[in-house]
C-alpha positions as CSV (number, residue, x, y, z in Angstrom):
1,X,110.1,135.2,167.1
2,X,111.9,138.4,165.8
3,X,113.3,138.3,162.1
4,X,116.9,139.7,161.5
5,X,118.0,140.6,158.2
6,X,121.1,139.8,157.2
7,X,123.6,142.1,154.8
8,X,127.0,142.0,153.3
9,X,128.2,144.0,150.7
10,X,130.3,140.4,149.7
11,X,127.5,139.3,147.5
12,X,125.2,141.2,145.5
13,X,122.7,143.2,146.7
14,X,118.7,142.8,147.2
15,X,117.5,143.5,143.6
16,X,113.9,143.8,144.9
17,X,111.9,143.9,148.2
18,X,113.7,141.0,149.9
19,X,116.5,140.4,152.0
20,X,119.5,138.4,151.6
21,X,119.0,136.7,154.6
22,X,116.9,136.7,157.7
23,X,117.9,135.2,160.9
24,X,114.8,134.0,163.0
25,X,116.3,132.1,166.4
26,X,119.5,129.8,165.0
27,X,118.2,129.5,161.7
28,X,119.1,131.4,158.4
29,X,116.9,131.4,155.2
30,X,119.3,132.4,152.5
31,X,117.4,134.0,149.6
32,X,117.8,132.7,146.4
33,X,121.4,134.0,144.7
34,X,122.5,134.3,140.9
35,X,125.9,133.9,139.3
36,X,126.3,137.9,139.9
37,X,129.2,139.2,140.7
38,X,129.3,141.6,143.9
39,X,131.6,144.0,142.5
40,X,130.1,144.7,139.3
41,X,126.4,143.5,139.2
42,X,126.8,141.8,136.3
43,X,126.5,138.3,135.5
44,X,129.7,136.5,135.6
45,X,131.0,134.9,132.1
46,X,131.3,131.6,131.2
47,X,129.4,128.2,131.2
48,X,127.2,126.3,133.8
49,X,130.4,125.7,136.0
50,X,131.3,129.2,136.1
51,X,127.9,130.4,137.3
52,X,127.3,127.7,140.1
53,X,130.7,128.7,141.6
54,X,129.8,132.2,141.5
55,X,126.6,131.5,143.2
56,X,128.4,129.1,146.1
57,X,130.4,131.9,146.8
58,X,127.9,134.4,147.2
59,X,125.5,131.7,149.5
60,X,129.3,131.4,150.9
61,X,129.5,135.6,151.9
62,X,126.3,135.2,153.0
63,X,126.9,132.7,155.6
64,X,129.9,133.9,156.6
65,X,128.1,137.4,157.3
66,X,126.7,135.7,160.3
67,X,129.5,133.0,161.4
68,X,128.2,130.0,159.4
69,X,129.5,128.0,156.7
70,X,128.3,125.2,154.2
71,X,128.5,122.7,157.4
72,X,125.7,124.4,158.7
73,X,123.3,124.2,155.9
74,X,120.4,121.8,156.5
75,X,118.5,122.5,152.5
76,X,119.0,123.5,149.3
77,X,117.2,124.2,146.9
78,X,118.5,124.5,143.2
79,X,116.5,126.1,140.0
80,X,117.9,125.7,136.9
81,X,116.8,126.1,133.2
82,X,117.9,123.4,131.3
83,X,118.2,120.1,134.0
84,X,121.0,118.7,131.4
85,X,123.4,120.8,133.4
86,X,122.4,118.8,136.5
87,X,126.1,116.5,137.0
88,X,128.0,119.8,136.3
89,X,126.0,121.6,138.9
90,X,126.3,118.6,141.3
91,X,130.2,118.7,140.6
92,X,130.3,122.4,141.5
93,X,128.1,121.4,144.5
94,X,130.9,118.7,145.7
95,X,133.9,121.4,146.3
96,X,131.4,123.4,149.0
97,X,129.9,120.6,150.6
98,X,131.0,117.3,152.4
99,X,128.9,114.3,154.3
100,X,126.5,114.3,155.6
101,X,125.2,116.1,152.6
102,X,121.9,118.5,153.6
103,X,118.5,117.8,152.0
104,X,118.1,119.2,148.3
105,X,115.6,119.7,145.8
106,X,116.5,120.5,142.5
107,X,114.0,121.9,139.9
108,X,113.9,122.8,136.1
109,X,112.6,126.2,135.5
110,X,111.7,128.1,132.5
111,X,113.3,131.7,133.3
112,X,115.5,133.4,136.0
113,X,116.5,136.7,136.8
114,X,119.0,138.6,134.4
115,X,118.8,135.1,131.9
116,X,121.0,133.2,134.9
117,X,121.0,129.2,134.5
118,X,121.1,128.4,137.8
119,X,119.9,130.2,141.2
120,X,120.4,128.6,144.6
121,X,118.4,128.8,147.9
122,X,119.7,127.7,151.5
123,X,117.9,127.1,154.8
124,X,121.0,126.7,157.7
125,X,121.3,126.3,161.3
126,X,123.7,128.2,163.4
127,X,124.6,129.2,166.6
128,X,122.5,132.2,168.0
């Protein structure tokens, strides 16, 4: 099955050989997105809270690059540094999503990108 990239200049760009999304039949594999901020590049300021919605809304530009929304999304997978920020994230998590929640995973990491606390994966289904 062919594999489409998908791009929008509504959340940061690729900062290595990857894309920000492929498209292979109705699915969409969302790679991995930091609390950057499209504009600037840079991470966005503040705590835990701060940098989950940041991320949410760049999955969110993501999506919405190819029609799709949070209602779509069938995984997620979470990576955080310190797992004490765990009911904040899940908070965060609550404003984007709604039952049936999709499948998640969430695992404590040592290190991401650009010293971010939290980075966020999504596998979703949508119409082809």
């Amino acid at each position: 099955m062919a594999r489409q990239p998908i791009h929008t200049d509504r959340a940061p760009r690729a900062i290595g050989p990857y894309s920000q999304a492929i498209r292979s039949g109705n699915t969409l594999y969302l790679s991995g997105q930091t609390p950057l901020d499209p504009a600037t590049g840079e991470m966005v300021a503040g705590g835990i809270e701060e940098q989950a919605t940041r991320v949410f809304e760049n999955l969110k530009a993501v999506l919405a690059a190819e029609g799709a929304g949070f209602d779509d999304v069938v995984r997620v997978a979470i990576y955080m540094t310190d797992l004490g920020n765990f009911t904040a994230v899940n908070e965060v998590m609550k404003k984007y999503f709604r039952e049936p929640y999709p499948a998640r995973s969430t695992i404590g990491v040592a290190a991401l990108p650009r010293g971010a606390a939290v980075e966020i994966d999504l596998v979703a289904v949508a119409g082809g």
